[in-house]
C-alpha positions as CSV (number, residue, x, y, z in Angstrom):
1,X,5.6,-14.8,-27.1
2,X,6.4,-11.8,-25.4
3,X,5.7,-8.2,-26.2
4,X,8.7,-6.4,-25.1
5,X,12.4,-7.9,-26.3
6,X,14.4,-9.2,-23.1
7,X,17.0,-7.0,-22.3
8,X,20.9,-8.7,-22.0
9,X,23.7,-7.1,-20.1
10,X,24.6,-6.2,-23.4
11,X,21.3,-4.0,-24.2
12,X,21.1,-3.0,-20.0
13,X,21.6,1.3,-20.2
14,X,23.7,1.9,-17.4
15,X,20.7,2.2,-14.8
16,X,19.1,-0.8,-15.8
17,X,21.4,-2.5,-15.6
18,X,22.0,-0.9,-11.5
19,X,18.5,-1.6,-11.0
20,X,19.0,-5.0,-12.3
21,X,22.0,-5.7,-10.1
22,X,20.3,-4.4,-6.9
23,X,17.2,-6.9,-7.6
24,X,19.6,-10.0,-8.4
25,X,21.5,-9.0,-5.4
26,X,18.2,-8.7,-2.9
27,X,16.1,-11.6,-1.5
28,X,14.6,-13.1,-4.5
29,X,18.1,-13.7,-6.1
30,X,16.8,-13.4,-9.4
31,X,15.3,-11.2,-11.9
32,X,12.8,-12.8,-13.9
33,X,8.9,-12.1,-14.8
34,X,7.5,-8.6,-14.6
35,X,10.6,-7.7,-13.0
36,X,12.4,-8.2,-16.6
37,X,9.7,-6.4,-17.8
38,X,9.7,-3.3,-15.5
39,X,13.5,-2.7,-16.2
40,X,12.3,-1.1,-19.7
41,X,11.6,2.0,-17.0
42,X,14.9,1.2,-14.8
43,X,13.0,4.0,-12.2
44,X,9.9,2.2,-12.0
45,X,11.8,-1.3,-11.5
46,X,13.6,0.5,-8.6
47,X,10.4,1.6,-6.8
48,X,8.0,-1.0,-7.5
49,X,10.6,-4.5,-6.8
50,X,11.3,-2.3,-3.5
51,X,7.3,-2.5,-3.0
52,X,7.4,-5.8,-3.6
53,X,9.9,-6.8,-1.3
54,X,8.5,-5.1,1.3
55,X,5.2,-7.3,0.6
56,X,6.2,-10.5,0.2
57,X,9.2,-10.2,2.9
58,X,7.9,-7.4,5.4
59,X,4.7,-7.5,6.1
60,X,2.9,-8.2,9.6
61,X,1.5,-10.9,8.0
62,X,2.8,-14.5,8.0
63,X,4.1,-16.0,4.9
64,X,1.2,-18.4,4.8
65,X,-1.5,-15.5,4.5
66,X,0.6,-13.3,2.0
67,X,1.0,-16.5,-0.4
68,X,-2.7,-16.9,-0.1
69,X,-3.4,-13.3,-0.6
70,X,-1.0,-14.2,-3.5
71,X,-3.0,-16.7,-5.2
72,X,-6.4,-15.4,-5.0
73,X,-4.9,-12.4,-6.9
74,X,-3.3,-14.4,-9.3
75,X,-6.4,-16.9,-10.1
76,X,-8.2,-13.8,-10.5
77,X,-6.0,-12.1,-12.9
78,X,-5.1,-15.9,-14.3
79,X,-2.1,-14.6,-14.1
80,X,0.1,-18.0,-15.3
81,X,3.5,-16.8,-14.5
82,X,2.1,-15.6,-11.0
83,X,0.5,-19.1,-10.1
84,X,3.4,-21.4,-11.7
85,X,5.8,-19.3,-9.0
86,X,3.6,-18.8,-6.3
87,X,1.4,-22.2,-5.8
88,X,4.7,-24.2,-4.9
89,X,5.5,-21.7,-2.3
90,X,2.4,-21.3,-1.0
91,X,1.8,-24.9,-0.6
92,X,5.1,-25.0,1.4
93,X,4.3,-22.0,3.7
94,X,1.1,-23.7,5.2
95,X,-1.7,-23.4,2.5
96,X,-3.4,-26.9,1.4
97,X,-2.7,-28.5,-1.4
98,X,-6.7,-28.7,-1.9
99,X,-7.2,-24.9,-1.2
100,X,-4.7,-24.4,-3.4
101,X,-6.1,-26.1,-6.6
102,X,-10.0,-25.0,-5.4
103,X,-8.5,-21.1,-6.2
104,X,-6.7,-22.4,-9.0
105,X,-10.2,-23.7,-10.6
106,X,-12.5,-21.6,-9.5
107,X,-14.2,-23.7,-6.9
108,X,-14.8,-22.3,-3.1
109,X,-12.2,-23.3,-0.8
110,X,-12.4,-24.9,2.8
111,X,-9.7,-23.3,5.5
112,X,-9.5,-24.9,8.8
113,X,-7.9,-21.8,10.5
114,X,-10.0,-18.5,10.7
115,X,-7.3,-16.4,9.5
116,X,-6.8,-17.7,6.1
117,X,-10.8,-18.2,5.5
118,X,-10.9,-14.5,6.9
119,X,-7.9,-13.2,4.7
120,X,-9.4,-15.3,1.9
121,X,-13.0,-13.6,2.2
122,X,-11.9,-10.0,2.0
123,X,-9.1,-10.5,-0.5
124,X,-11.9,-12.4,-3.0
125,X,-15.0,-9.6,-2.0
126,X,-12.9,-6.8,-3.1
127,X,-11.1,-8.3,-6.3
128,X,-14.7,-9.1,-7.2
129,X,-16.8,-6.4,-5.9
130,X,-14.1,-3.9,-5.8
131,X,-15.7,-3.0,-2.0
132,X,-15.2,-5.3,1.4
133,X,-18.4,-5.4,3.4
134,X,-18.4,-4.0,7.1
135,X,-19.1,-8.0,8.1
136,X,-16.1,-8.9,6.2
137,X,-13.9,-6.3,7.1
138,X,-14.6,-6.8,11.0
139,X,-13.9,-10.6,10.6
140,X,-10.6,-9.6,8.7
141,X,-9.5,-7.0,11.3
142,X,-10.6,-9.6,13.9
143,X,-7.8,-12.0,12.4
144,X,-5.4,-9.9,11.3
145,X,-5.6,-7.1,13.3
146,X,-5.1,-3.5,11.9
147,X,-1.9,-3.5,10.4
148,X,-2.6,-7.3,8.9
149,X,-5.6,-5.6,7.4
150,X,-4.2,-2.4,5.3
151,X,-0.9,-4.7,4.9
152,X,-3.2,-7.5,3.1
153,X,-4.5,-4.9,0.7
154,X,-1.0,-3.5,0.0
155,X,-0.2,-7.0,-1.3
156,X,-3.6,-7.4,-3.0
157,X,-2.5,-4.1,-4.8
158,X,1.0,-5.1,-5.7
159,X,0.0,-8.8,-6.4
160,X,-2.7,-6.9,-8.9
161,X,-0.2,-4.4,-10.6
162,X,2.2,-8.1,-11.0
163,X,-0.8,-9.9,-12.4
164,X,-1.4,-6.9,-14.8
165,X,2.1,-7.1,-16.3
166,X,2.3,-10.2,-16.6
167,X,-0.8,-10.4,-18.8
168,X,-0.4,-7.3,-20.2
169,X,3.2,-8.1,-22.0
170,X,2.4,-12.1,-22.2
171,X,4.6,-12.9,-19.8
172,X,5.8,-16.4,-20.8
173,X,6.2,-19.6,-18.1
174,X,9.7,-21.1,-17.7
175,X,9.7,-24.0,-20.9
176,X,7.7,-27.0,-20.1
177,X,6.4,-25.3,-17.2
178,X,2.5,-26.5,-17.7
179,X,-0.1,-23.5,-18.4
180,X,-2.2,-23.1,-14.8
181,X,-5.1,-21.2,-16.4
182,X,-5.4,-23.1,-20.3
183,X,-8.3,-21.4,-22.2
């Protein structure tokens, strides 16, 4: 169940209820998730979904390598919500099926293209170690170049802050929607 009561246009103060609008109204067409949740602080809501769009819809990196980034953040926060909304997407940007499911359990995936196994090395060192080697970090900036790099950590962050919510305030999944990460 979750922590916080959902809030209806009836309950909505006037700004979260703009705030609200302006998310329904933007690329994700829905406001649902830590996104309900953040519109207890409208102000936050406003800054972080515009965060977020900006890393799942602007980044230099292809969607395939941001969805990837995606679910190695999620798997490591088991963040249910996260995976149930992310895996499908993922899978349909360019990520296998198998490489999918291998994050999902915990196993080591296998990437035939360099720039996933390289975007999949640094994003799992530093949610682990909380550091990136300088052997990781060159075959990262190798693949990515640059701005891939410091924008795959932005969506490691952002992905992590996501993760964190939806934890923190038992974020539920959609009814019947199975459990990704069961006990």
């Amino acid at each position: 169940m979750p922590r916080l009561p959902d809030l209806t246009p009836e309950t909505m103060s006037p700004d979260q209820r703009r705030v609200h609008d302006m998310i329904a109204s933007g690329p994700r067409g829905v406001v649902e998730g830590p996104l309900r949740i953040w519109l207890h602080s409208p102000e936050l809501a406003e800054r972080a979904q515009a965060l977020g769009a900006f890393c799942r819809y602007g980044t230099s990196l292809p969607a395939r390598l941001s969805e990837l980034a995606i679910l190695v953040t999620g798997a490591h926060w088991r963040a249910g919500f996260e995976w149930h909304i992310h895996a499908p997407i993922a899978i349909k940007a360019g990520i296998a099926p198998e490489a999918a499911e291998a994050l999902r359990t915990g196993a080591t995936p296998h990437f035939a293209a360099e720039d996933e196994a390289a975007t999949h090395a640094l994003a799992s060192e530093l949610l682990a170690t909380h550091m990136v080697s300088d052997a990781t970090y060159a075959r990262a900036r190798a693949a990515l170049g640059d701005r891939g790099v410091v924008d795959l950590v932005a969506v490691l962050g952002y992905y992590g802050f996501i993760s964190m919510t939806i934890n923190a305030f038992a974020v539920t999944l959609p009814p019947g929607a199975p459990n990704p990460f069961p006990a």
